[in-house]
C-alpha positions as CSV (number, residue, x, y, z in Angstrom):
1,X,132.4,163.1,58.9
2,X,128.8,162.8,59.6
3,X,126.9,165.0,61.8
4,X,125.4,163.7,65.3
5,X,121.9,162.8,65.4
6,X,120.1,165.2,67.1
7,X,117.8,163.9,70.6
8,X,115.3,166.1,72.3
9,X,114.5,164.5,76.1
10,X,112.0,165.9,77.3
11,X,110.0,165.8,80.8
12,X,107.9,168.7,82.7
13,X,110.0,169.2,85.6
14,X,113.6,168.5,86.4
15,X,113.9,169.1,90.2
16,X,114.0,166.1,92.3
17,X,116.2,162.6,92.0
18,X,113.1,160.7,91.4
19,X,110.8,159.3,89.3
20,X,110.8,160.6,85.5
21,X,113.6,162.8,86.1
22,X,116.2,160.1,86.9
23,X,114.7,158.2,83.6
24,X,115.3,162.3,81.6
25,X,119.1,162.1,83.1
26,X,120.0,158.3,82.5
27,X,118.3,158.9,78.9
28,X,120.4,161.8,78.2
29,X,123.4,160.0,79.4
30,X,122.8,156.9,77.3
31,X,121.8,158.7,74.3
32,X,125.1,160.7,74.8
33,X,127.4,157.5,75.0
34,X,125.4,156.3,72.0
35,X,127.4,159.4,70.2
36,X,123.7,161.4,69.3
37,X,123.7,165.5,70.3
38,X,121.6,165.3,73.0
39,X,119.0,168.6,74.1
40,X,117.0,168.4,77.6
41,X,113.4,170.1,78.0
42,X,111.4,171.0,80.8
43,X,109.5,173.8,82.1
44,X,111.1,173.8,85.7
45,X,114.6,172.5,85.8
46,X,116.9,172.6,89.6
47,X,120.1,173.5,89.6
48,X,121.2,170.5,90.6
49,X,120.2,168.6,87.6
50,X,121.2,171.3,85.3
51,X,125.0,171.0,86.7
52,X,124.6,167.1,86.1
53,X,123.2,167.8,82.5
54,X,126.1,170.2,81.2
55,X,128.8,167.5,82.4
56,X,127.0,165.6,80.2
57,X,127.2,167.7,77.0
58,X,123.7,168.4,76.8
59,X,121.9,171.7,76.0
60,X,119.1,172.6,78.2
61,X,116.0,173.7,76.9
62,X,113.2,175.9,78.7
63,X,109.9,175.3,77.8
64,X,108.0,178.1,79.8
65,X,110.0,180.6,77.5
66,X,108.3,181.0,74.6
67,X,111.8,181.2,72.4
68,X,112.5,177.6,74.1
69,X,113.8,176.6,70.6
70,X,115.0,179.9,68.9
71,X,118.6,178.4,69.1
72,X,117.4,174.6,67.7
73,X,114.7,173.6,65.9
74,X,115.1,170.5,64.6
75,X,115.7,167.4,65.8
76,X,116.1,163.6,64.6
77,X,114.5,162.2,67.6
78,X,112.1,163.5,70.4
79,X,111.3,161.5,73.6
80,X,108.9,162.7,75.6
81,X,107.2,162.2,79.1
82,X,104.2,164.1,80.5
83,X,101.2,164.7,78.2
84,X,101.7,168.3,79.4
85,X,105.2,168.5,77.8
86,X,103.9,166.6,74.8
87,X,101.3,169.0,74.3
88,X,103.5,172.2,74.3
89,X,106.7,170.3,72.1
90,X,104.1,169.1,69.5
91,X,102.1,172.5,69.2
92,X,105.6,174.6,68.7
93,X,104.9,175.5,65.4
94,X,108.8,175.8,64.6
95,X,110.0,172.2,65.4
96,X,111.1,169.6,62.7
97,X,110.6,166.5,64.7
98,X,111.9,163.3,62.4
99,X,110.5,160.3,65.0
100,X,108.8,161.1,68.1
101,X,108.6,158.5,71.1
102,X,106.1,159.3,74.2
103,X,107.2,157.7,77.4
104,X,104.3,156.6,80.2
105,X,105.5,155.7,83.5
106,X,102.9,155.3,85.2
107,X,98.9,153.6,84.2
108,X,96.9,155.8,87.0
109,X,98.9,159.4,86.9
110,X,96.6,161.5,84.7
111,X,100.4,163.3,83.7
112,X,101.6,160.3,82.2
113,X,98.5,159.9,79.9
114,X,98.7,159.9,76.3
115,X,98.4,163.4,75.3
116,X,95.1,163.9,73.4
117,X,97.2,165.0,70.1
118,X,95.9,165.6,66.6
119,X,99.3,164.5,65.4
120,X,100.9,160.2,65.3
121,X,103.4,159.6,67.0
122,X,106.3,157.2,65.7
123,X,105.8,155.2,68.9
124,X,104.1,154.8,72.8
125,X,106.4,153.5,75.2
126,X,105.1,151.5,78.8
127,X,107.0,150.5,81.5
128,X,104.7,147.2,82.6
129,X,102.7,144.7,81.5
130,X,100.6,146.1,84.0
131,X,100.5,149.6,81.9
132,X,100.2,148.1,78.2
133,X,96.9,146.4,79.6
134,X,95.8,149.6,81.1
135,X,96.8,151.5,77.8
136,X,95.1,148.8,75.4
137,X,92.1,148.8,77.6
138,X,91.8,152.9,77.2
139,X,93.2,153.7,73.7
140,X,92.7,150.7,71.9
141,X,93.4,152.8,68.7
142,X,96.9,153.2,69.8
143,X,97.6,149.2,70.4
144,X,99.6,148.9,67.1
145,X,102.0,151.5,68.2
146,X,102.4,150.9,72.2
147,X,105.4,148.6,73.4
148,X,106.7,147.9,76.4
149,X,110.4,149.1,77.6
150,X,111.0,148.4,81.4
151,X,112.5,150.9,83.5
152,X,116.6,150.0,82.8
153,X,119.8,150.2,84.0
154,X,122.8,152.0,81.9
155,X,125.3,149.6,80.6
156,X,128.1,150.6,83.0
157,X,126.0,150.2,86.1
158,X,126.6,146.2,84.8
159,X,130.2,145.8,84.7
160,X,130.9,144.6,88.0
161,X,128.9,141.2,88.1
162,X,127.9,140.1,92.2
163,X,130.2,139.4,94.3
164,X,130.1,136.8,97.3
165,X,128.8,138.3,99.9
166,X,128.5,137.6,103.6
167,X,125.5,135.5,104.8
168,X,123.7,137.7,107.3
169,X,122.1,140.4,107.1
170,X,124.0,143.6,108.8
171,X,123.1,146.6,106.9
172,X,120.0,147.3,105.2
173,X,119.6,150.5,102.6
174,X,115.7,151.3,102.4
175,X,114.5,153.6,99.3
176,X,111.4,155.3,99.4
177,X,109.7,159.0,98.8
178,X,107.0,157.6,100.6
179,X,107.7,154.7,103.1
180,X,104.3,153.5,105.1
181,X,104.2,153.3,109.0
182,X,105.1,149.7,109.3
183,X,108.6,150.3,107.5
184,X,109.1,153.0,109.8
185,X,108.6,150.6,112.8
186,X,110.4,148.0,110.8
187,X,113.5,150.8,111.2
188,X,113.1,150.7,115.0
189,X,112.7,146.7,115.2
190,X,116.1,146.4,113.4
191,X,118.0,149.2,115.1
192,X,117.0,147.3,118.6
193,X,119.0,144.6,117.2
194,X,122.1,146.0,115.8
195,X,121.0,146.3,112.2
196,X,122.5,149.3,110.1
197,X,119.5,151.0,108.2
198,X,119.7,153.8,105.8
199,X,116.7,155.9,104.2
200,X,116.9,157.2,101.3
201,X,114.5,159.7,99.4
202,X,112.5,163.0,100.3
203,X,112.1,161.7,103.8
204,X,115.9,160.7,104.6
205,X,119.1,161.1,102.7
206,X,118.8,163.2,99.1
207,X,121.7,161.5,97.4
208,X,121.5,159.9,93.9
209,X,121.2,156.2,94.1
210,X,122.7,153.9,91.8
211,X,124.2,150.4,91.6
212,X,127.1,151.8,92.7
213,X,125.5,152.8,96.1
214,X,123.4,149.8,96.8
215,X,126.9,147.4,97.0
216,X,127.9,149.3,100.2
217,X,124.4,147.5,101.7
218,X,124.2,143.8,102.3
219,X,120.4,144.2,101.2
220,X,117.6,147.0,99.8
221,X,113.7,146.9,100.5
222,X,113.0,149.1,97.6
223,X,109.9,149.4,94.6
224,X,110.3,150.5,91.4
225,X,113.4,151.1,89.0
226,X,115.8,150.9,92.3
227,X,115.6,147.0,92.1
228,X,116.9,146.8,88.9
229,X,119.8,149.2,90.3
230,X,119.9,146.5,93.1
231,X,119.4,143.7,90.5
232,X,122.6,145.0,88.4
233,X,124.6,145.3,91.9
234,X,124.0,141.6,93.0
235,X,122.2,143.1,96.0
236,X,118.9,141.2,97.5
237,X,116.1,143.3,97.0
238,X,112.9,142.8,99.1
239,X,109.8,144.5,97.4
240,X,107.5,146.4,99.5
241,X,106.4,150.1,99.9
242,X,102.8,152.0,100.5
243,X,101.3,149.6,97.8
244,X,102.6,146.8,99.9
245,X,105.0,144.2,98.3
246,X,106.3,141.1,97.1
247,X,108.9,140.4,99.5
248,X,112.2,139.4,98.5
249,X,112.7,139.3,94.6
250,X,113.7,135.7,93.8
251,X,113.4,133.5,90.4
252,X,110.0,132.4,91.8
253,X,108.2,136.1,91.7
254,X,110.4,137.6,89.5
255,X,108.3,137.4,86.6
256,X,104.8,138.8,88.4
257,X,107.0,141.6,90.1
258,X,108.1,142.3,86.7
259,X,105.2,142.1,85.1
260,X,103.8,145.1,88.0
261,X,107.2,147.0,87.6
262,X,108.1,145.9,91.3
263,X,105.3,148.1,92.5
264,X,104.4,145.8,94.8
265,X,100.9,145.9,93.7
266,X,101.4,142.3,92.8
267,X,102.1,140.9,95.7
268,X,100.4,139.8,98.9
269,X,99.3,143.9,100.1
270,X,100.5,145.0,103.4
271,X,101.9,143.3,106.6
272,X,102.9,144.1,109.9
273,X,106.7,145.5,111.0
274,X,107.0,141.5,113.0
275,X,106.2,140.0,109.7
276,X,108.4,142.4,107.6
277,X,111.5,141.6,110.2
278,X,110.9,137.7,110.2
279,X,110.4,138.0,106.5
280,X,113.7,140.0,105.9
281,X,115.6,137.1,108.4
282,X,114.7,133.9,107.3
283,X,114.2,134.9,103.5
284,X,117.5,136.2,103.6
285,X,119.7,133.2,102.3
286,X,117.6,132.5,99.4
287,X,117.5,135.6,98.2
288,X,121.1,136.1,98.6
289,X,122.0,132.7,96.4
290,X,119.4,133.9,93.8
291,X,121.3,137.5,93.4
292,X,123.9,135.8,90.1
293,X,120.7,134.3,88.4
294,X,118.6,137.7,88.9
295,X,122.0,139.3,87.6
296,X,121.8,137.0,84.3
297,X,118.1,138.0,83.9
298,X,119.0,142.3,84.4
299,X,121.4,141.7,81.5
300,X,119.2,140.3,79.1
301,X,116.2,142.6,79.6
302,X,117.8,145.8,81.8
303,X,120.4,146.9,79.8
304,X,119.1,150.7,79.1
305,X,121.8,151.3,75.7
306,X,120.2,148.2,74.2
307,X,116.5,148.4,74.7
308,X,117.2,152.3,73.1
309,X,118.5,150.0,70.5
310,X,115.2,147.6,70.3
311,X,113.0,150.9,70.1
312,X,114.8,152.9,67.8
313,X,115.1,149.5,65.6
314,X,112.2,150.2,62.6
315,X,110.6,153.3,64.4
316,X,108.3,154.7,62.3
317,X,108.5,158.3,61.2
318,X,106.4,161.4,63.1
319,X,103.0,161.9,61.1
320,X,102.3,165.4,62.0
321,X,99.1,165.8,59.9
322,X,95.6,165.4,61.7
323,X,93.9,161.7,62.5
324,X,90.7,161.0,63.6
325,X,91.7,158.9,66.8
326,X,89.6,159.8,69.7
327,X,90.9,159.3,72.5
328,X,89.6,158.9,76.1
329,X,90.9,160.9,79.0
330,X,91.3,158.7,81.9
């Protein structure tokens, strides 16, 4: 029988449910289903997420130690985020590294910059149209090798297709690290009226959110990779957060909210709490009928198993020998 192939994930911290770490753990998931030996790195990882990545099978890797990889140093595949975790996995002068995929998840973090390496990498991934501009724009040497891969849902976050749902709206789940004033006056407009509201994130409930979750809700006001977890639930999801927002996500935006990675910074920019409650009322019912179609849409460009698929699909071997890009530090 033929041996796995080997994964390294890697990201520069692995403390909070958020952000790149949630991408690390659903990676190392999906790569694990996929049958591939999967290895975790990071130079700060909790506790928490260390328990979640043993039930997962995976080996976890610290980079501050300099014998991070005195027990493996090779690997078939390396997927990395942070330019900072780049630079130290790349300069390790032990590691065989066959194809090696960096990850940017954001266009205006200077830690999700391309790491100014002397070595080419197999591939750049974005997760926006918005990004691939931004990268084009600032390393235009790198265009042939940058694609975009949206942030995605695993494959059994899809099984359960929507279900009908009631037609008002009761209970609404909000999910933010960083929710402006006018959401939390929003909270207090609702509760006045009998509407269930949950918070989820740094400033309210710590929990994991997934698909799963987001049924128990009747609607989310979310940004970022949470409405695809809401898209894959057949949950409305109205799009708005510090950047301010698109409102609900229906067949109409869909598109231009994708195209921003339902940021927000595509839509209309910030509103009042009144506006946000009349929106969230009388938008309700379309939203709600468009939840099968947005469903339809998740599966064909969500799925995170398959777009590993699409990526690993011709990837170019690692180069590590020196190149003469220069590239700009934005």
């Amino acid at each position: 029988m033929a041996s796995a192939q080997t994964v390294l994930i890697a990201c520069s911290r692995l403390v909070d449910l958020a952000g790149a770490e949630i991408t690390t753990l659903e990676l190392a998931e999906a790569f694990a289903g996929l049958g591939w030996s999967v290895s975790v790195a990071s130079f700060d990882v909790g506790d928490d997420m260390s328990a979640q990545l043993s039930l997962l099978g995976a080996r976890v890797l610290d980079l501050s130690s300099e014998s991070a990889f005195s027990s493996v140093s090779q690997f078939d595949l390396a997927w990395i985020h942070h330019s900072v975790t780049a630079d130290r996995i790349l300069a390790e002068p032990t590691l065989i590294l066959g194809k090696v995929v960096y990850s940017s998840l954001s266009h205006f973090s200077p830690l999700e910059c391309p790491p100014p390496t002397k070595f080419q990498l197999s591939r750049y991934l974005v997760h926006s149209q918005e990004n691939l501009e931004h990268f084009v724009a600032n390393y235009p040497d790198l265009r042939s090798l940058v694609t975009v891969m949206n942030n995605s849902v695993l494959a059994r976050y899809w099984k359960a297709a929507p279900v009908a749902r009631d037609t008002r709206l009761g209970r609404l789940a909000i999910v933010s690290n960083h929710p402006p004033q006018e959401v939390a006056s929003l909270i207090e407009l609702l509760a006045a009226e009998g509407i269930g509201v949950d918070v989820f994130g740094i400033t309210g409930k710590q929990v994991r959110v997934s698909p799963d979750l987001l049924r128990e809700y009747d609607a989310v006001m979310t940004i970022g990779k949470t409405t695809q977890y809401a898209i894959a639930a057949g949950v409305p999801v109205y799009c708005y957060d510090h950047f301010g927002g698109d409102g609900w996500i229906t067949l109409d935006n869909f598109q231009c909210a994708r195209n921003h990675n339902f940021s927000g910074r595509g839509g209309r920019g910030k509103v009042s709490a009144e506006h946000l409650k009349k929106e969230l009322y009388d938008g309700y019912d379309g939203a709600l009928a468009a939840t099968s179609q947005l469903y339809e849409l998740g599966l064909q460009h969500f799925i995170l198993e398959k777009n590993i698929n699409v990526i690993l699909d011709g990837l170019p071997t690692y180069k590590a020998r020196p190149c003469r890009l220069q590239i700009p530090i934005s």
